[in-house]
N, C-alpha and C positions, 0 to 999 in steps of 0.2 A: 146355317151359314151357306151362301152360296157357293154350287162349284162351280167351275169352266172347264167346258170342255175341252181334251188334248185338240180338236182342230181349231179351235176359235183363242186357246193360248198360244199356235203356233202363229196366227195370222196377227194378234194384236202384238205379239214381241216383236213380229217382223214390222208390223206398221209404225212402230214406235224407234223398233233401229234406221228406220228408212227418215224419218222426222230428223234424227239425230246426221243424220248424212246429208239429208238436205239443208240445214243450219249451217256444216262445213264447208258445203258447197259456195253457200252465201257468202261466210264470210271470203274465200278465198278471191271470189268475183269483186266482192266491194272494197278488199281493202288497200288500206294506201300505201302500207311500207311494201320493201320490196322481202321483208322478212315472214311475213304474213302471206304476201301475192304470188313470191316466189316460191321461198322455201316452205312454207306453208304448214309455219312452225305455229298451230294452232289447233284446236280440240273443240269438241261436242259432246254433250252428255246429256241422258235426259234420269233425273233421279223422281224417285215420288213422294208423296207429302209429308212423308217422315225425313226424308234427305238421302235414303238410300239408292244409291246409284240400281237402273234399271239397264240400262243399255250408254255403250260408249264405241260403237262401230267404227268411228274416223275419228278416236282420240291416240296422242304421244303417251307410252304408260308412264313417262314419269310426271304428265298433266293429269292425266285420269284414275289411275293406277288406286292412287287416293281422293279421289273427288267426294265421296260419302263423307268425309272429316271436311274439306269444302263449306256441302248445303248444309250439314247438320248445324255448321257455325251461323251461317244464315238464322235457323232457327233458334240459335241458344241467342245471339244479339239483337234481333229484329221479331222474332214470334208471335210478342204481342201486338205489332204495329206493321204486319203486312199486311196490304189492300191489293187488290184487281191497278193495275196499270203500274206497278210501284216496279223498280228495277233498281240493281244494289252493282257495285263497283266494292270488290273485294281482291287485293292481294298480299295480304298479312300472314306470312309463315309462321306468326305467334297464333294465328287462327285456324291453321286445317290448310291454309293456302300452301303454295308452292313456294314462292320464291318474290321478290317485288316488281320482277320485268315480265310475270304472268299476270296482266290484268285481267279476273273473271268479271264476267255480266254473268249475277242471276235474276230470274225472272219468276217469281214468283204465279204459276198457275191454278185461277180459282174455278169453281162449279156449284154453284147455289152456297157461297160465304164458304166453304169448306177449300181448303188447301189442299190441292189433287197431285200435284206435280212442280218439281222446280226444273225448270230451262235452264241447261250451263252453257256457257260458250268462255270458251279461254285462248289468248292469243298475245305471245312475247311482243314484246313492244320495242320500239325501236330505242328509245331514250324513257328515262324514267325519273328525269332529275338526280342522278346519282351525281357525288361530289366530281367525278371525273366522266369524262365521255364513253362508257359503257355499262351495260349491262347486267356484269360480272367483276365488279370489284373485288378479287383476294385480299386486296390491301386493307380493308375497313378494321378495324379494331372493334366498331360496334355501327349500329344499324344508324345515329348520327352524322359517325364520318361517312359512313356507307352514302348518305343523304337523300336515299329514294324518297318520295312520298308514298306513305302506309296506311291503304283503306281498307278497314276491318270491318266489312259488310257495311259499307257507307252506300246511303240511299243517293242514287242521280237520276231516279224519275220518279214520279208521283202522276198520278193521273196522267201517264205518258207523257209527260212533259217534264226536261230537263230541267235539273236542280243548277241554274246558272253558276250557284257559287263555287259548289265542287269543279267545273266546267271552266270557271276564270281559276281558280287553283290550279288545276294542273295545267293550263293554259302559261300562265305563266312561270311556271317552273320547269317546262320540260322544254328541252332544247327546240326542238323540232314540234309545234305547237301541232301545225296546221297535222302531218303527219300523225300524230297520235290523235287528234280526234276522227283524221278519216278512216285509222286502224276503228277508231272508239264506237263510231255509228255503224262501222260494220259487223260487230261483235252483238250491239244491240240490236241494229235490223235480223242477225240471226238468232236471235234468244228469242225477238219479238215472232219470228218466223214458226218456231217449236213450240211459241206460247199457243198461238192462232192453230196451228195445226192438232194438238194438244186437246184444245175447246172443242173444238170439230169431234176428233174421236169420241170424247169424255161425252158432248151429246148425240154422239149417232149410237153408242152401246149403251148408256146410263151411266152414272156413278157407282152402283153397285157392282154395279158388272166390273168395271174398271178397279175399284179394292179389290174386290176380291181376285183378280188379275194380278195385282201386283202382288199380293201376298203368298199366290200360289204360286206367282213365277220366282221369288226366293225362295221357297220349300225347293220347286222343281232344282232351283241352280244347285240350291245344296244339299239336295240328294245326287246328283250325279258327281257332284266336285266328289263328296264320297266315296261314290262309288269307285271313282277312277282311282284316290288314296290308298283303297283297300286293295289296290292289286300292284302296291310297292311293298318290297321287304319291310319288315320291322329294321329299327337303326337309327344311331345317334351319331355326330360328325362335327369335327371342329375342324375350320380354314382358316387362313390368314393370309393377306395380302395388304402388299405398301404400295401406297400414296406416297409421291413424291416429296422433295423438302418442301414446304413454307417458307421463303424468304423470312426473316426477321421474326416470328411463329415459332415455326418447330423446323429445326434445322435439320433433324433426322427423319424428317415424315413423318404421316401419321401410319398407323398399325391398324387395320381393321380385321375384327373378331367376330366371328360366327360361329352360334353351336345352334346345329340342326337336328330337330328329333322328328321324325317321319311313324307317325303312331297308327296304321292301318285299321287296328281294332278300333279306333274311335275318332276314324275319317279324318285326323288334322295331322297338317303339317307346322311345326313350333319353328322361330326362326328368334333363339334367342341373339340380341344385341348389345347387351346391360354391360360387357364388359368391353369398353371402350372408352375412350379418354373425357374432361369432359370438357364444352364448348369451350374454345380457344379467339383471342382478339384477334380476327380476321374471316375474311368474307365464305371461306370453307365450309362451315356450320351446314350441316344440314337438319332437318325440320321434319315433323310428324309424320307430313303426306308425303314426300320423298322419299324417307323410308319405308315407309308402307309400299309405296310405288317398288321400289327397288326391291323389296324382297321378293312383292307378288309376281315379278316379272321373271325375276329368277326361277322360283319356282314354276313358273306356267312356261317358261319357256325349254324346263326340263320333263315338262310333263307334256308336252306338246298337244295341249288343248288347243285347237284353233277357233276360234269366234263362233265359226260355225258351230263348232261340236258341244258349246255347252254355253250355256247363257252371263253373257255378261254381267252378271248383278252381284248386290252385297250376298245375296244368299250364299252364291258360290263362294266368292270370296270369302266369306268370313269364317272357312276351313282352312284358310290360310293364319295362323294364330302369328302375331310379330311383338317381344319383346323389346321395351327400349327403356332408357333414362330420360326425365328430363334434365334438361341441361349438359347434356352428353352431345360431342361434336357427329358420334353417330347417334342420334339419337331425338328427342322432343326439343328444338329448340326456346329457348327461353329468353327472351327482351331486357339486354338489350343489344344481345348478341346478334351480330350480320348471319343470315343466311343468304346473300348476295349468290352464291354459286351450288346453290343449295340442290338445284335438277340435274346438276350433272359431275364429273370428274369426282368428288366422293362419292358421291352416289351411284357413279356405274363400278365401282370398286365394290359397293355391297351389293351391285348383282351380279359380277365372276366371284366372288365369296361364297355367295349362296348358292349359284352353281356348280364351283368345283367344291365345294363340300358337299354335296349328295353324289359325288365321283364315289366317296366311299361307301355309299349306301348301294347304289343300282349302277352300273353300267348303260343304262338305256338313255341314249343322246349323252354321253358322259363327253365332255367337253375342258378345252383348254381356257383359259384368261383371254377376254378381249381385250382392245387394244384401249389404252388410255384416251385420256381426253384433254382440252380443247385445244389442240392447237391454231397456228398463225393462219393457217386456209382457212380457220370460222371465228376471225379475230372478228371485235367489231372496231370498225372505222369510221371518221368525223374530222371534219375539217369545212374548207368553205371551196365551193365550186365556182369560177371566175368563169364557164362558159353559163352560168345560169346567174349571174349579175350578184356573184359572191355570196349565193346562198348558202346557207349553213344544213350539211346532213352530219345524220348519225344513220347508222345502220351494220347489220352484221353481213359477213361474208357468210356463206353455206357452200363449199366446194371443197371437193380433195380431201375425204374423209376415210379415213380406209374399213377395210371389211370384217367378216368375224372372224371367230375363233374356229379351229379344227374340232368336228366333234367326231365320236365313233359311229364310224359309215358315212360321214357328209364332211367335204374340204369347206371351209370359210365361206360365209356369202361375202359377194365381192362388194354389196352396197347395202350389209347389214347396218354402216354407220354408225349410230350411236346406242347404247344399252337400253337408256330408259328413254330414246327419246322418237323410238321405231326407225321407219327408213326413213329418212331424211332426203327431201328431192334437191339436188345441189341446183343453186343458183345458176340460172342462163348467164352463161359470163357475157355474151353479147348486149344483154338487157346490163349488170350492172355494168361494165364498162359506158354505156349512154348513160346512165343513170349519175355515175360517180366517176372523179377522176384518176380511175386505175386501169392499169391495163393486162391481163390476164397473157404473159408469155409464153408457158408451158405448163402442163397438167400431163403424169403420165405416172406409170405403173413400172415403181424402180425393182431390176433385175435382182432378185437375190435378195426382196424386201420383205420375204414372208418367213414366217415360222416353219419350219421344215416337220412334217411328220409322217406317218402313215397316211394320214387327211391333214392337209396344210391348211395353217391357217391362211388369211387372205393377204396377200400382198399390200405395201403400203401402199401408197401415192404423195409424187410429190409434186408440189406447185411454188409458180415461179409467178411473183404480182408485184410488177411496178406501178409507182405512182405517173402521171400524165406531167402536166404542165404545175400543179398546184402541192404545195406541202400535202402530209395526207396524217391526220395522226392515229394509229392502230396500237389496242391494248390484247392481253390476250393473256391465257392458264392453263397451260400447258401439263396435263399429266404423261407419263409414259418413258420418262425421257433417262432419270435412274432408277426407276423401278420397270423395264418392260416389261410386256404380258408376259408370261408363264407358262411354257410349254409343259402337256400333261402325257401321262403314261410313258413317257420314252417319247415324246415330240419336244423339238428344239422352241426356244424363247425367242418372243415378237422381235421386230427391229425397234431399235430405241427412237424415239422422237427427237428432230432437232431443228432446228429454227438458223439464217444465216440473214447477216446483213450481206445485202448485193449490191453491186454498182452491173447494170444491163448496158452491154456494148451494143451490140448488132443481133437483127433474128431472133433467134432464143437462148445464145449465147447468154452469161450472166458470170460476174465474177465474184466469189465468196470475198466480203472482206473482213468480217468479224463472225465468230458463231454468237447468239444471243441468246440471254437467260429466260429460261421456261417460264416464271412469272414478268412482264412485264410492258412495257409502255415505254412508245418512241414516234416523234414524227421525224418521219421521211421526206427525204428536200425529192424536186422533180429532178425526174431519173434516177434515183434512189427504188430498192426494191427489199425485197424479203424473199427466200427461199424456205418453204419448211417443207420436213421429210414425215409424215404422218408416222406415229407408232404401228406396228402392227401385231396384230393378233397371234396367239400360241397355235403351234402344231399339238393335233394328237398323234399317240402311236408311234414306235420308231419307224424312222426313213427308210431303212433300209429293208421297210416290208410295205413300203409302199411300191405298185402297181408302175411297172415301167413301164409300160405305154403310154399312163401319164407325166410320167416324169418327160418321156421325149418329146409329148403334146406342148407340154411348159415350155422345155427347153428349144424347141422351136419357133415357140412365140413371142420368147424373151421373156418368161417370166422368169426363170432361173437361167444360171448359167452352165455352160458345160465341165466348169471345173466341179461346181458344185453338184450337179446331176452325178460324177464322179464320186468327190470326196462324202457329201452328206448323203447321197441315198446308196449309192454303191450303185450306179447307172451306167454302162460304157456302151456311148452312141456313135454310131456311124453317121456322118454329116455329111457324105457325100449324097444322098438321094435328096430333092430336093426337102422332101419332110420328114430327114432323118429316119433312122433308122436303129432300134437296140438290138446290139451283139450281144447276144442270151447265153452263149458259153461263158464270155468273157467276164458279163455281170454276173453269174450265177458265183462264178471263181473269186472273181473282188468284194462280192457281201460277205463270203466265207471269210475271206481276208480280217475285214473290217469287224467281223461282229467278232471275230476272235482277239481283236484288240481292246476290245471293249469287255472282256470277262476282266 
């Protein structure tokens, strides 16, 4: 059996993460929503002929995280009938897929009749034919009312050449035609991109060379994910955290349950899920590859592997062992239940699960709850624009997200943004404001919005977005808002999320006129606006061992306030200098104060 050598497996991994960058690069150049071009809520993967992911450098882990359940569907639906030029259109969360608004392109790559590698590209879409104008219907009862259209590794090329039918299909059912096919050819010219570049490699080393590469670079991933296992305690952990209510659902939330067993002796990490409700009439459901995503994320993000340090492939992964049900709302989704919200808001709940249940295992990066999800700043919006001759868009907002959680030794990143779905680049409000008719009035980082801890978590953000001249209609799902994040070890709980109807006077000025419910859908008359206050992430540690010099650094910058640098850390600043200054007698004597009221 042939080996490769440690220099020519380190050159062809990198040549092969470099393919997969280059494909994301593509699409983000070619495409046409501004969800894709801006936010560039989109992924690349290059898996090989079995389906096991090899490399995912410039993927969302709650897109990639599970993409091996993806291609392997590829091959369990199409196996016997893939050829050289065929490419497949797959978004069925009944299949390995994610959710219905990640349309994947796979590309099936050949080398003398033998199946070498699958090309992934994956990218949210702006419309999907769901029964109502967005993305994220909570409302569905099942994957009907839901209404997307569901391709389960449906072929749209053959001999490079588009399958017109599937192509007048979704043509016609999705809002916004032209828009999602020029998302559509961008996702294929990048598949087509990894396929070409793919062939090149495959014949400048051989195909032997090339198996044997892939086989040894999952040994290599899962010998080190190993390695790294074996030097955590032995330990078992159960967490719990709530999901917000469900309208009309589950009036009380859902409950999500985690038992974590960390086995050193035998290099895995277990992430059982099996005890959890099971799939419920509405669009919450989440699905195989989201779960998967969500736990591996958890876990990698308390093990702090970075890309670099240990190869992206199923080998590694597959020390990460995940539990689930099917038919369980955490857990395998089952048809004909909606997984409509299936990437995120449940989903970032079972990665602070996963998280703060190995709090009891290791203290190492031990972390508080991040902040909920989606609110009214990443609503998606649709309506018709009257400066562009009453076009009709769909599309989603990406701004005003707030940051992480407090962990030990590091305060919140401030544009951590979302669990599974990495950093998210917030939309150029200048670009969607020409784009669409809203007008972006303030974005800014509210005083006293953060988790208070030894390392705080990151502060909210709130954003103020009125409509222009034209009705504007925005739906949105809001986690955060009765269940905030959870501060951990002695660190205080996130700020809650909340949503306002506005009427916009003057400047930035804006007047509250109704608060509005976390799940929902409203169009807004011109000059009609929204206010939401992002959830924000938990504090670790108590306050009152937190580092005053940061505390006066905050409280100068207006991230906190000076009652609060008093009352929650036990801080007493001098505000006469112009960058402040802490009285260290005074605070030394007020944390004695404070922590004595606290016995």
């Amino acid at each position: 059996m042939k080996e490769i050598e440690p220099h020519l497996m380190s050159l062809l991994a990198s040549r092969i993460g470099s393919i997969a960058i280059r494909m994301n690069n593509a699409m983000v150049k070619a495409a046409r929503s501004s969800v894709l071009a801006l936010c560039r809520d989109l992924s690349s993967a290059i898996c090989d002929g079995n389906g096991d992911v090899l490399a995912f450098p410039a993927g969302f882990p709650a897109h990639v995280g599970g993409c091996t359940l993806t291609a392997r569907s590829l091959l369990e639906l199409q196996g016997d009938d893939l050829r050289p030029g065929d490419a497949y259109l797959h978004n069925s969360p009944y299949h390995g897929n994610t959710h219905p608004a990640d349309h994947t392109i796979l590309v099936p790559v050949f080398h003398e009749g033998e199946l070498m590698f699958i090309s992934f590209c994956k990218g949210h879409q702006a419309d999907v034919g769901n029964s109502i104008p967005t993305t994220y219907n909570a409302w569905a009862k099942d994957v009907y009312e839901e209404g997307a259209l569901i391709f389960p590794c449906v072929r749209v090329q053959r001999d490079y050449r588009d399958v017109q039918d599937i192509i007048r299909i979704c043509r016609m059912r999705i809002r916004v035609p032209d828009v999602w096919y020029g998302d559509y050819l961008a996702m294929l010219g990048a598949a087509r991109i990894g396929e070409r570049e793919l062939t090149a490699l495959i014949a400048k080393y051989g195909k032997e060379t090339i198996k044997a590469f892939c086989r040894q670079y999952h040994e290599y991933g899962e010998q080190l994910m190993k390695e790294r296992i074996r030097k955590l305690p032995r330990g078992t952990a159960h967490f719990e955290t709530h999901y917000d209510p469900i309208p009309g659902v589950l009036p009380e939330g859902v409950n999500v349950k985690v038992n974590v067993d960390v086995n050193p002796g035998e290099g895995t990490i277990t992430c059982d899920l099996t005890d959890n409700i099971e799939s419920q009439p509405c669009g919450i459901n989440l699905c195989e590859a989201t779960v998967v995503a969500a736990v591996r994320t958890g876990i990698l993000n308390r093990l702090s592997i970075a890309m670099s340090e240990f190869p992206c492939c199923e080998g590694a992964l597959s020390r990460i062992i995940v539990k689930m049900n099917e038919g369980s709302m955490v857990g395998k989704a089952r048809h004909p239940f909606s997984s409509s919200v299936a990437t995120n808001n449940l989903n970032d709940r079972v990665v602070a699960a996963v998280q703060c249940a190995l709090n009891q295992i290791t203290d190492y990066l031990a972390c508080a709850e991040p902040h909920g999800e989606m609110g009214a700043s990443i609503a998606v919006i649709s309506g018709k624009d009257a400066r562009y001759g009453n076009k009709d868009y769909v599309t989603q907002l990406h701004s005003g997200i707030s940051g992480g959680p407090g962990m030990k030794g590091h305060d919140g990143y401030l544009f951590y943004a979302i669990s599974t779905g990495g950093m998210h680049i917030d939309n150029s409000k200048e670009m969607i404001e020409r784009a669409y008719p809203v007008l972006y009035i303030r974005q800014d980082i509210m005083t006293d919005g953060l988790g208070a801890g030894k390392w705080d978590g990151a502060p909210t953000i709130r954003t103020i977005v009125r409509t222009t001249n034209d009705p504007v209609t925005i739906v949105w799902v809001s986690d955060g808002h009765y269940n905030p994040a959870r501060g951990a070890a002695g660190g205080r709980d996130g700020l809650p999320a909340q949503t306002f109807l506005v009427k916009v006077t003057d400047g930035t000025d804006a007047e509250r006129l109704e608060e509005l419910p976390t799940v929902y859908k409203i169009t807004l008359q011109p000059g009609q606006g929204f206010e939401h206050i992002y959830s924000s992430s938990g504090g670790y540690g108590d306050p009152l061992e937190r580092d005053p010099e940061i505390v006066r650094h905050r409280a100068r910058e207006g991230w906190i306030s000076l009652k609060a640098a008093l009352e929650v850390y036990g801080v007493v600043l001098d505000t006469e200098p112009e960058r402040f200054a802490v009285d260290w007698k005074s605070t030394e004597e007020l944390r004695k104060i404070l922590r004595s009221k606290k016995k």
